[in-house]
C-alpha positions in Angstrom: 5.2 4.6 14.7 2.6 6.6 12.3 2.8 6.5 8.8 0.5 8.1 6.1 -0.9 5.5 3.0 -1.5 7.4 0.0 -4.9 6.0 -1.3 -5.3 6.7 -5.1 -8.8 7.6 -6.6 -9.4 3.6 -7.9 -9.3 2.5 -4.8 -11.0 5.4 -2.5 -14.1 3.3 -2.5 -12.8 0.9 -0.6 -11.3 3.4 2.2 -15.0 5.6 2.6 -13.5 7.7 0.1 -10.2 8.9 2.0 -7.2 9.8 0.0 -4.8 9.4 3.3 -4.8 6.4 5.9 -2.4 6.7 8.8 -1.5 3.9 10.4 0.6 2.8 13.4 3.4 -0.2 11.9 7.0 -0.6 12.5 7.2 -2.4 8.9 5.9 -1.9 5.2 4.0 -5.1 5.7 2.7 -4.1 9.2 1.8 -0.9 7.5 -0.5 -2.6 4.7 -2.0 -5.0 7.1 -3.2 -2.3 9.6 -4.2 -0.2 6.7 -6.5 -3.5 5.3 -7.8 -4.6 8.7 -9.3 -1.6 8.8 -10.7 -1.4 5.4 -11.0 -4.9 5.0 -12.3 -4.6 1.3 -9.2 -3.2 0.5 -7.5 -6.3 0.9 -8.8 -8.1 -1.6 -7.6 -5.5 -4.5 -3.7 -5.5 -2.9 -3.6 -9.4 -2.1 -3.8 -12.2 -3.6 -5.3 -15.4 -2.2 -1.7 -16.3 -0.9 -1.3 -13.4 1.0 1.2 -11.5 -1.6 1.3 -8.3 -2.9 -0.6 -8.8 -6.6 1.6 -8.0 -9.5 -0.1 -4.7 -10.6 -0.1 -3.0 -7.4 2.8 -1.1 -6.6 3.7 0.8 -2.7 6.4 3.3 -2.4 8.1 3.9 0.2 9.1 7.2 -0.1 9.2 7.0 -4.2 11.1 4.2 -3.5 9.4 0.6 -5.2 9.0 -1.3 -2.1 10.1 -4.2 -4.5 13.8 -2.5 -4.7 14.0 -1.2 -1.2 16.3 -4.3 1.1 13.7 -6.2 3.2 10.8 -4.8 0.9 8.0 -5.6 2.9 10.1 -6.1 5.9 11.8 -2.8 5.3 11.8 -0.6 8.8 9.6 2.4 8.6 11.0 5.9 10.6 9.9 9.2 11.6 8.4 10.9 8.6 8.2 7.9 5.8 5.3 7.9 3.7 3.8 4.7 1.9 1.7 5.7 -1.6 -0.2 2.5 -3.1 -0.2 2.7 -7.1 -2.1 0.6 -9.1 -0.4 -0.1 -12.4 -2.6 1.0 -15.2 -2.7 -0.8 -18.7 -4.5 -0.1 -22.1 -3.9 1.6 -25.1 -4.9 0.5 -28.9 -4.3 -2.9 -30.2 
């Protein structure tokens, strides 16, 4: 099945500078693998060395936190899903 990756700005460097991926994955985790074999640097910024998805990077699955949908990165993907990668940003005044 096809399924679109939003790609925010911060990390368009790693995709040659596209703001949309599509991929072809029956899961979330198929999804992000396919999306990171073919931009291999990407992989680095959403993995850790373990293979999990690092803390401050958060995928919706249709504005759903992948981390609250059942199966998460195992969850099914249909017809018409879309997966949007968001960094979590931190900062502000001490």
């Amino acid at each position: 099945m096809s399924v679109d990756i939003a790609i925010p700005t911060a990390l368009r460097g790693f995709t040659g500078g596209l703001a949309t991926v599509t991929v072809q994955a029956d899961t979330v985790g198929q999804a992000l693998t396919a999306l990171t074999q073919g931009h291999p640097k990407l992989s680095a910024q959403l993995r850790d060395k373990d293979g999990k998805l690092r803390s401050f990077v958060n995928v919706y699955l249709n504005d759903e936190d992948i981390r609250h949908v059942a199966g998460g990165e195992a969850a099914s993907l249909k017809a018409g899903d879309s997966l949007v990668i968001v960094p979590s940003i931190a900062g502000g005044r001490a």
